[in-house]
C-alpha positions in Angstrom: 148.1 -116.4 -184.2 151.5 -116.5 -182.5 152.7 -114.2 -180.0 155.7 -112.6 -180.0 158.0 -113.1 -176.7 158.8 -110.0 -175.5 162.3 -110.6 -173.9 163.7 -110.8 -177.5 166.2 -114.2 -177.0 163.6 -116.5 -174.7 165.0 -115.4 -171.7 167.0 -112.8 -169.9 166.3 -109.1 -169.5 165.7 -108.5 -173.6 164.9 -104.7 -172.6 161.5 -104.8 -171.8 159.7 -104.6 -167.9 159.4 -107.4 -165.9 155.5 -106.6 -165.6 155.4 -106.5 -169.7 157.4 -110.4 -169.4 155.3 -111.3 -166.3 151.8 -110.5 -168.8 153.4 -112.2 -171.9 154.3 -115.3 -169.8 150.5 -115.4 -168.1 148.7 -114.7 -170.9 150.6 -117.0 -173.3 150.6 -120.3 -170.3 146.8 -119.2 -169.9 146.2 -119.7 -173.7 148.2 -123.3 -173.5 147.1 -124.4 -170.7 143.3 -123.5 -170.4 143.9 -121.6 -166.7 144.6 -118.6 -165.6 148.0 -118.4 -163.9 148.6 -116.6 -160.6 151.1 -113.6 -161.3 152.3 -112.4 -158.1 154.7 -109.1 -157.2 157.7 -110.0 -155.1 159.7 -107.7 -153.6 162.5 -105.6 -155.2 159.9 -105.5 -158.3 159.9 -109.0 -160.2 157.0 -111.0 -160.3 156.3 -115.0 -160.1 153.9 -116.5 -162.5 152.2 -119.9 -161.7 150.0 -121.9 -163.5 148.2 -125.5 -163.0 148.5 -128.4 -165.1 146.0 -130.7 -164.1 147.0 -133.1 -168.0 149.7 -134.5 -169.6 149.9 -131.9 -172.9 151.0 -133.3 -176.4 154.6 -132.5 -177.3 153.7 -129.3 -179.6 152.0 -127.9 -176.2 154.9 -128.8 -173.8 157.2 -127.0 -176.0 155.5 -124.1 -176.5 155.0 -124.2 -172.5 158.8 -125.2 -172.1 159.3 -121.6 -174.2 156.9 -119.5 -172.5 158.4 -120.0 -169.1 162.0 -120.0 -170.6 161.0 -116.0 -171.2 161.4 -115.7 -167.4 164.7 -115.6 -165.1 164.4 -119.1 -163.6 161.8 -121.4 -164.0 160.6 -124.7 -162.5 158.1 -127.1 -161.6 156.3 -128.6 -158.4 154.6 -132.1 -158.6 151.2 -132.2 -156.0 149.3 -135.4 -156.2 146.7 -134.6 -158.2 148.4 -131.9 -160.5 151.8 -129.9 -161.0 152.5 -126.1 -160.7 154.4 -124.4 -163.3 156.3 -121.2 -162.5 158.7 -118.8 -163.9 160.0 -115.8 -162.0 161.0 -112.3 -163.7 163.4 -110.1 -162.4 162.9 -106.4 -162.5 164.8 -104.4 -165.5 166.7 -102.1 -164.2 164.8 -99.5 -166.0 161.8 -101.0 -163.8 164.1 -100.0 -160.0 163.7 -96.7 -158.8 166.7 -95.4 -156.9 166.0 -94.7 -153.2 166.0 -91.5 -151.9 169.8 -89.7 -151.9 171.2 -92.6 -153.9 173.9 -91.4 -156.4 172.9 -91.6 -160.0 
């Protein structure tokens, strides 16, 4: 079964909540990769999902990974020694900020 990706165009705002985004990228590099990702909240309301990839996946896997992070603002890799981190960061729709206190509308 394929899931749908919830930003609409594989990247970008696409009208839905960064936390809806952040889930769809976690659960989807979780199903690809076999580990659960880290999804952490960084300030002004985004979030940063990680996951590990301790093997080299086949080329249908990669892409599908490749596509699951591309649903995310900016995404990138770090190489450790014995495996590489995967991340993809989500920026808050602006339905998702809440104005502060005495801020015009």
């Amino acid at each position: 079964m394929q899931q749908s990706d919830p930003s609409g165009t594989g990247g970008g705002q696409g009208g839905r909540g960064a936390a809806e985004r952040a889930r769809w990228i976690g659960s989807t590099l979780h199903r690809l990769t076999g580990r659960p990702p880290a999804v952490e909240r960084l300030g002004g309301g985004g979030f940063r999902v990680t996951a590990r990839v301790v093997e080299q996946p086949d080329a249908a896997v990669a892409a599908a990974v490749l596509r699951a992070l591309g649903a995310g603002d900016r995404f990138g890799h770090r190489k450790g020694e014995r495996w590489e981190s995967l991340w993809a960061e989500v920026d808050p729709a602006p339905a998702d900020l809440v104005p502060e206190r005495g801020a015009a509308r």
